[in-house]
N, C-alpha and C positions, 0 to 999 in steps of 0.2 A: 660290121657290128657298130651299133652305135653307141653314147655314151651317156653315164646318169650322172646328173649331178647329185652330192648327196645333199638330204635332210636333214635340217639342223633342228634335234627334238630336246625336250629336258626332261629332267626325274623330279618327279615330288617322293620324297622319299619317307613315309611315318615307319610307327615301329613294326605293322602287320602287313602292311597293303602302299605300293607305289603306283604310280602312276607316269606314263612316258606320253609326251605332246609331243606334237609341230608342232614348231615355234611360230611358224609361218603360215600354218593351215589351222584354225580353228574350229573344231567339233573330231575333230581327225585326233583322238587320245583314248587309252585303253589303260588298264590297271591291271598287275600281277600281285604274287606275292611279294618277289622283291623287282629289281632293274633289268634283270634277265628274259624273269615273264610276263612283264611288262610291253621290254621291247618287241617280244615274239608275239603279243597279241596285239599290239599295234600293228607289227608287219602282216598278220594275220587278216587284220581289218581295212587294210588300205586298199584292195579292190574294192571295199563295198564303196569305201570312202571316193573312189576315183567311180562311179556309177552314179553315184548322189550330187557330182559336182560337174557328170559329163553335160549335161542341157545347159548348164552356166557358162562354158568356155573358160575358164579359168586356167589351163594349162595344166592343171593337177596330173602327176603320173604317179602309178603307185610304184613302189621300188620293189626287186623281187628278193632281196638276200638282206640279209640284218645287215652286214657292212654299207649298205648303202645309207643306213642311219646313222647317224653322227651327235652325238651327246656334248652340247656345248653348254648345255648349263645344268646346275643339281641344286634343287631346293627342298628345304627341309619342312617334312611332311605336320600336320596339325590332325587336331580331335575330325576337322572335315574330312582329312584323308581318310583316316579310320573308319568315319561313318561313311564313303564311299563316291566322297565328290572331290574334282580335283582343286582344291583352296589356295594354293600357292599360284602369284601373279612370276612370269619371267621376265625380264629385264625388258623385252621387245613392247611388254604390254604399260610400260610409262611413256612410252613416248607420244607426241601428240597427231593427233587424225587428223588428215588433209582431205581435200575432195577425192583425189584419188583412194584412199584406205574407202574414203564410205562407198563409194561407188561398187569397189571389191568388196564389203563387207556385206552391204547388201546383196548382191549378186548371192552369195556364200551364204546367208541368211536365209534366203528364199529356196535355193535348192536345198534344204535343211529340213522347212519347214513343208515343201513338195515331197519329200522321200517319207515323213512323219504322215503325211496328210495320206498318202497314197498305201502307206502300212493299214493306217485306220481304215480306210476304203475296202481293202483289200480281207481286214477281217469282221465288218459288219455282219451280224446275224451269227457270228461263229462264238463255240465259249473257245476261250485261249488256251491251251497246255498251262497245265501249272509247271509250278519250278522244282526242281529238288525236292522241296521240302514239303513241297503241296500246297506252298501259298502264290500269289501275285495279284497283284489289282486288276479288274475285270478292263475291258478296252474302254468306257466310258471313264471310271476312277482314273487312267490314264490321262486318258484327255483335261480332265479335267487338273488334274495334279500338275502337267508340262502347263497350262494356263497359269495356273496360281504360281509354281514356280520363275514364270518368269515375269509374272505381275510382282513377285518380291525381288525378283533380280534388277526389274528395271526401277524400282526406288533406291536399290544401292548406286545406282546409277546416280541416281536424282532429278528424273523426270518422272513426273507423277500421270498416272494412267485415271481418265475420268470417264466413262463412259458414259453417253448423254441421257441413257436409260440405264434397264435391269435384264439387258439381252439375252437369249440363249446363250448356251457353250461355244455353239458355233458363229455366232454376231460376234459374240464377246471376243473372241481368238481371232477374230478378225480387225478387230478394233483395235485390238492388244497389240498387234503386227505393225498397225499402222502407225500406232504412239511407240513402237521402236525404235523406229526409221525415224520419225520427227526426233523422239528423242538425243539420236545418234548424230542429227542434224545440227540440232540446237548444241552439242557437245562438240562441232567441227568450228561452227559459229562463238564458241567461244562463250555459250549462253548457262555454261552449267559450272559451278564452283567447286574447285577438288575437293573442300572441306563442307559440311550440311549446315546450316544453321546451329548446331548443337557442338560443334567443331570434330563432328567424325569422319572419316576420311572414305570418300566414295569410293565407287568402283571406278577405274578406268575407263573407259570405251570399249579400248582391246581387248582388256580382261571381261568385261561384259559379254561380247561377243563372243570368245571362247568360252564362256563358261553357260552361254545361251546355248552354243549351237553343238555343245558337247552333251547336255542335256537331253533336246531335241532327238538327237541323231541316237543316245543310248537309248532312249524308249522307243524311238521309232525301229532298230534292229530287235530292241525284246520283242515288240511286236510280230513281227516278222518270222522271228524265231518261235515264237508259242503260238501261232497260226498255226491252225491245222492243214 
């Protein structure tokens, strides 16, 4: 038999809807109603999440039993929780990016954005299952929506995205990608200030990145799952 190490995950915790991460793996987060079904739909989701990061190498393994997760941190949930995104940074995500974090972040970023790219592929020409309720954005509104969302994530950053034209979706997501990386670059380089001009206080890097690639990877599984 061999041995796991456990994962150290946190709780965002609001008053309807929680949310459990790795602390160490970013996009790798699920939301219950409270800490309980949280953490069972994390644990739920971590094959998919150890599939999305196998071409990477990154060592990722999913764990197979709740005990294998370990709850080292708990923060308190916001109006973002409620509305359905995880807004609270963990302690891991102030600290500062070295060459090695980028190296791994991108790594981790690109199989993200391959598992998203490869959902859309996969449902071209098809219409999607609707939801419950009989709604969801068609796979274009998609695409288009993970673009603009993280065209507003990366000015919380504070790297500005310029594109030298007015490109398609598909130019443009590709541009956007590229002024990630730089972005995340110029933040290792010590090129980006933790406060804006206006004195409001940026995103992280780490938090950037988690909250990119947790993004990515939720639309890229809706996808998947409303494929016909």
């Amino acid at each position: 038999m061999g041995w796991f190490v456990k994962i150290a995950v946190y709780l965002e915790t609001g008053e309807k809807r929680t949310f459990a991460g790795a602390i160490e793996w970013p996009g790798w987060c699920r939301s219950g109603r409270d800490g309980e079904t949280a953490l069972q739909a994390l644990l739920d989701y971590g094959k998919r999440y150890e599939r999305t990061l196998r071409g990477a190498r990154l060592g990722f393994q999913a764990p197979r039993r709740l005990s294998d997760l370990q709850v080292s941190e708990r923060l308190r949930g916001s109006t973002t929780t409620e509305f359905g995104a995880p807004g609270a940074a963990p302690r891991r995500d102030g600290d500062k990016l070295d060459e090695a974090d980028l190296r791994r972040y991108e790594k981790l970023l690109q199989a993200c954005w391959r598992q998203f790219d490869e959902a859309a592929r996969a449902a071209r020409g098809k219409t999607l299952r609707t939801g419950p309720r009989g709604g969801g954005r068609d796979l274009q509104k998609m695409i288009e929506h993970v673009v603009g969302a993280d065209e507003a994530y990366l000015s919380r950053l504070g790297w500005a995205f310029k594109p030298i034209s007015d490109p398609g979706a598909g130019d443009r997501q590709v541009k956007l990608r590229e002024a990630i990386v730089e972005g995340l670059m110029a933040a290792v380089d010590g090129k980006i200030a933790a406060q804006g001009p206006r004195g409001g206080r940026r995103w992280s890097p780490r938090y950037f990145v988690r909250r990119s690639a947790w993004h990515v990877l939720d639309h890229a599984w809706e996808i998947e799952d409303r494929t016909p």
